[in-house]
C-alpha positions, 0 to 999 in steps of 0.5 A, spaced: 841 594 687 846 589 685 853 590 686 860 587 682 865 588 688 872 586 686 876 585 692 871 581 696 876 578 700 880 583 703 880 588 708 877 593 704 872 588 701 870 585 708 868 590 711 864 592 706 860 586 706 859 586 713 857 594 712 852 592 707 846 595 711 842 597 705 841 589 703 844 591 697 845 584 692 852 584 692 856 579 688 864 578 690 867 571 687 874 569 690 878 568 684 877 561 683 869 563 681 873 570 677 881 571 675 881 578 675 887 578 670 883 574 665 880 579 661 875 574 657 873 571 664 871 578 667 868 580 660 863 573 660 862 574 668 860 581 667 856 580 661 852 574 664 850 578 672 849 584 670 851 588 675 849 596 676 855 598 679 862 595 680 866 597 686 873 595 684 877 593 691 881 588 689 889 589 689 895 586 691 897 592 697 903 591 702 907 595 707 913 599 705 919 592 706 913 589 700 913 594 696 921 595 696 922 588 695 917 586 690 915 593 685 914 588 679 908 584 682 905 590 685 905 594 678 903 589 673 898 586 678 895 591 680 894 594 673 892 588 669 887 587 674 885 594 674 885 596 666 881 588 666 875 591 671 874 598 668 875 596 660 870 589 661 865 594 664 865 599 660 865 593 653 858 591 657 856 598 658 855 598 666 854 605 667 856 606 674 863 604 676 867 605 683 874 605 683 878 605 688 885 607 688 890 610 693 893 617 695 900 614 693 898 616 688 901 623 689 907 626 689 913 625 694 914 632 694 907 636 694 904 641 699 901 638 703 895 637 706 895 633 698 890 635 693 886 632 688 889 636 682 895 634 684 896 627 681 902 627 676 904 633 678 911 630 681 916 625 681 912 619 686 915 616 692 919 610 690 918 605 695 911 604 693 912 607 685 909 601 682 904 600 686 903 608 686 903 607 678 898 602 677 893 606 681 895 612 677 893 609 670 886 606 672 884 613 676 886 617 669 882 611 664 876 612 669 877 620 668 878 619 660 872 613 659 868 618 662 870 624 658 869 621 652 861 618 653 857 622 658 853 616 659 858 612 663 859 615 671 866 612 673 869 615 679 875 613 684 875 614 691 883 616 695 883 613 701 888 615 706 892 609 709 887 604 712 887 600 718 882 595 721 878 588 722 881 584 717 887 586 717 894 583 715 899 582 722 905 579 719 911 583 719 913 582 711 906 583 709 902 588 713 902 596 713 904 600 719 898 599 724 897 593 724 904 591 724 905 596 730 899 592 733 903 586 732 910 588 735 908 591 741 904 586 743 909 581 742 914 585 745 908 585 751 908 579 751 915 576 752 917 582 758 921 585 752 924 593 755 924 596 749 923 597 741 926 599 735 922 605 730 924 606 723 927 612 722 926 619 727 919 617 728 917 624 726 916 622 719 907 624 719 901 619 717 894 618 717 891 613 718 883 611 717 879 606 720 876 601 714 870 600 717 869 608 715 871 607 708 865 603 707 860 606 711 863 612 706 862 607 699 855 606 701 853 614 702 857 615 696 852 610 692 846 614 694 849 620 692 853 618 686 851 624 682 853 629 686 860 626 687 866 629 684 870 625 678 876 622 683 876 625 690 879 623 696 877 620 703 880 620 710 880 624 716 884 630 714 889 630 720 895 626 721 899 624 727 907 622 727 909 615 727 912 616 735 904 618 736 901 612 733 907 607 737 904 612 743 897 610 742 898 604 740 902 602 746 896 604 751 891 600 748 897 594 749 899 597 755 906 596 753 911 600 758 917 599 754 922 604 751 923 606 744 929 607 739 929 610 733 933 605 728 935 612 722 937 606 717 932 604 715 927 608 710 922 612 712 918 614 706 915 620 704 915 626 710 909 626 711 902 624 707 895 628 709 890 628 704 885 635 703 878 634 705 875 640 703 872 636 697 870 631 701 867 635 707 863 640 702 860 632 699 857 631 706 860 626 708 865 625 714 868 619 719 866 616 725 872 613 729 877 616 733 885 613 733 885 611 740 877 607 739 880 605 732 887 602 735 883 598 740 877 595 735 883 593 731 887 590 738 880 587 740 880 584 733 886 582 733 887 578 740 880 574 738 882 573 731 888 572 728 892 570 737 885 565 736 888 562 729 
């Protein structure tokens, strides 16, 4: 098949790329062969290449210190570009369309572990509220462009929280694992005795290694009929942040201390998707935490302490 992957540079993107076993054409311009927020420019790619389904995974993504910071670029950003995919593959009648949003989507005070009925069904978490908005707006026009014409099948994955090969390390733009990642071994290295935890540290996530992710988009193109119209993706457990600073530690070998700093925010208590949809789809991921966070440890030791 020929695919259209928006996102291709990405962490996301990458590894769906490098886990294209199928040999699928996949075409994945960088922003200078496509503008995602020029709708005329995605309207012209599209309608010259074709493609016979979009995977949209591109996006403007960062940790909660980014989030807090920045809420206008991770609201406008995001949803220009997403509204841009979705209406220029629909204007040129692309049938089959996969949306990649988020499980920030959900409210900040939901039951857990987190449905797929429940999107806007409660006020959202405000560290990440704009980018939460964003996602919420492309998830609902692929459910309305699908409702209005039959003909078209847009869908939208919900990953939990990612981690992995190609991953962002830096302290002010990366999520919780990678970051972790990136402290602990710097804390190795300079023989410090302890670190600091945001928050308790009881706060509970669930984080999924990507390359998971994308061996799940590819089973999900073989078996896009029977997929449900948005549908999370992840482990359906989760662990406290004391237990991925736990983990990651022993794949370092850090034996310093921690301390809570209980200043700083923390997000929402505690974020686990429900995987009953997913389990019933027939699909489930492969990577334990502790291979997980060593891959990552490896990748990051040759890739980015290399660079």
């Amino acid at each position: 098949m020929k695919i259209l992957l928006t996102g291709g540079n990405g962490m996301v993107g990458k590894n769906i790329l490098d886990f294209n076993q199928q040999d699928h054409h996949i075409l994945a311009p960088n922003r200078k062969e496509l503008n995602l927020e020029d709708f005329l420019a995605v309207c012209t790619y599209i309608k010259t290449h074709q493609p016979d389904y979009v995977i949209h995974a591109a996006g403007l993504v960062g940790g909660i210190q980014d989030n807090i910071a920045h809420p206008v670029n991770f609201l406008v950003k995001n949803l220009d570009i997403g509204r841009n995919i979705i209406m220029a593959a629909k204007a040129n009648r692309i049938k089959r369309f996969i949306n990649l949003s988020s499980s920030c989507m959900y409210p900040r005070d939901a039951v857990n572990p987190l449905q797929e009925h429940l999107i806007l069904k409660g006020e959202l978490e405000p560290s990440n509220e704009g980018y939460a908005l964003a996602k919420i707006v492309t998830t609902r026009l692929c459910e309305y462009i699908t409702k209005e014409d039959d003909f078209f099948e847009y869908k939208t994955i919900i990953p939990c929280n990612l981690y992995g090969k190609y991953d962002k390390f830096s302290p002010e733009h990366s999520h919780m694992v990678p970051a972790v990642i990136r402290k602990l071994h710097d804390a190795k290295v300079n023989n410090l005795k302890s670190i600091s935890i945001w928050g308790d540290g009881e706060a509970r996530r669930e984080f999924m290694y990507v390359q998971d992710l994308a061996d799940f988009i590819f089973y999900a193109i073989s078996n896009f009929e029977t997929m449900p119209q948005n549908l999370n993706v992840g482990l359906g457990e989760d662990y406290t942040i004391n237990e991925y600073y736990k983990s990651i530690a022993a794949s370092i070998n850090f034996r310093g201390e921690f301390e809570h700093d209980l200043s700083k925010p923390v997000g929402m208590k505690q974020k686990l998707i429900d995987n009953t949809k997913l389990k019933a789809f027939g699909w489930q991921p492969k990577t334990s935490l502790k291979e997980g966070i060593q891959l990552t440890y490896d990748y990051y030791k040759k890739t980015v302490i290399n660079d």
